[in-house]
C-alpha positions as CSV (number, residue, x, y, z in Angstrom):
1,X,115.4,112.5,84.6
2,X,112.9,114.3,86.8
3,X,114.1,118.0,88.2
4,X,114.2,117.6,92.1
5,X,112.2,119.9,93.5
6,X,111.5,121.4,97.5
7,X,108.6,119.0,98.9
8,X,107.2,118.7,102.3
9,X,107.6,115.1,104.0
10,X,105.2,113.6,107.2
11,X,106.7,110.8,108.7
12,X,104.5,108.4,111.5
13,X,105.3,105.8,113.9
14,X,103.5,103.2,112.6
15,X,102.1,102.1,109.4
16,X,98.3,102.4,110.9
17,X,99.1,105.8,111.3
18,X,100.5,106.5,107.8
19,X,97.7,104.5,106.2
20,X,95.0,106.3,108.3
21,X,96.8,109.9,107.4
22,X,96.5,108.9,103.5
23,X,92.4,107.8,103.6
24,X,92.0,111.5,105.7
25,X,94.0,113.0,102.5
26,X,91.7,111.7,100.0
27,X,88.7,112.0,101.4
28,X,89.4,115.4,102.3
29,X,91.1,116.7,99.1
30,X,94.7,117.0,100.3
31,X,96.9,116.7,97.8
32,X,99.9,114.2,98.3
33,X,101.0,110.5,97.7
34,X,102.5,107.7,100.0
35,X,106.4,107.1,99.2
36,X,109.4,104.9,101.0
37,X,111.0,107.2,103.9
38,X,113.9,108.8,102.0
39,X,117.1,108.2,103.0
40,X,117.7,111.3,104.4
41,X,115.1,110.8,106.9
42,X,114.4,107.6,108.9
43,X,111.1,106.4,110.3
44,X,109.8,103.2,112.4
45,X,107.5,102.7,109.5
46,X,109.1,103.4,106.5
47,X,106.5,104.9,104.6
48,X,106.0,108.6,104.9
49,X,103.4,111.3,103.1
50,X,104.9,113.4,100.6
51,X,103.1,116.4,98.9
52,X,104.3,120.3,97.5
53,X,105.4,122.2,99.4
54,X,103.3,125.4,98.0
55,X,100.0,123.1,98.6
56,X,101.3,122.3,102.7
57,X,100.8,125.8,104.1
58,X,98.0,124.9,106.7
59,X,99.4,121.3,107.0
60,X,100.2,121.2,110.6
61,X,97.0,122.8,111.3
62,X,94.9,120.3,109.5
63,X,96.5,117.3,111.1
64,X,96.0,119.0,114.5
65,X,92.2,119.7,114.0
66,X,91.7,116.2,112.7
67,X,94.0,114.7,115.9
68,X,96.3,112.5,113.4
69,X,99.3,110.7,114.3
70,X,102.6,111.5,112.8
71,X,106.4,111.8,113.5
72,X,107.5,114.5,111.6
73,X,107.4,116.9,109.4
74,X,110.7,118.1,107.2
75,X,111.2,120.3,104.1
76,X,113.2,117.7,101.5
77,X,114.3,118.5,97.9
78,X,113.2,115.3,96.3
């Protein structure tokens, strides 16, 4: 069994949103992966952007600058 560790979690509204968010990622090197909304959290789209939370320091900043769409942002062990 995988050790749970402390991961940052971006949920969005939509799935246009979510989908849009992961082709910025890639393009731009931002390390992270698509997953279901945990069950912790809930979300209108039920998928949600999950990456480190060592690599998400200027996270917020980059989704700002770039003007993407999201929900939330939460601090999950996972």
């Amino acid at each position: 069994m995988r050790e749970k560790s402390l991961k940052k979690v971006i949920t969005f509204n939509s799935t246009t949103d979510a989908i849009g968010f992961e082709k910025y990622c890639h393009s731009n090197g931002i390390p992270g992966r698509v997953i279901p909304v945990p069950r912790q959290l809930s979300a209108s789209c039920g998928i949600c952007w999950m990456l480190p939370v060592e690599d998400a320091a200027s996270i917020e900043e980059t989704i700002t600058s770039a003007g993407l769409s999201y929900a939330g942002i939460y601090e999950l062990m996972l």
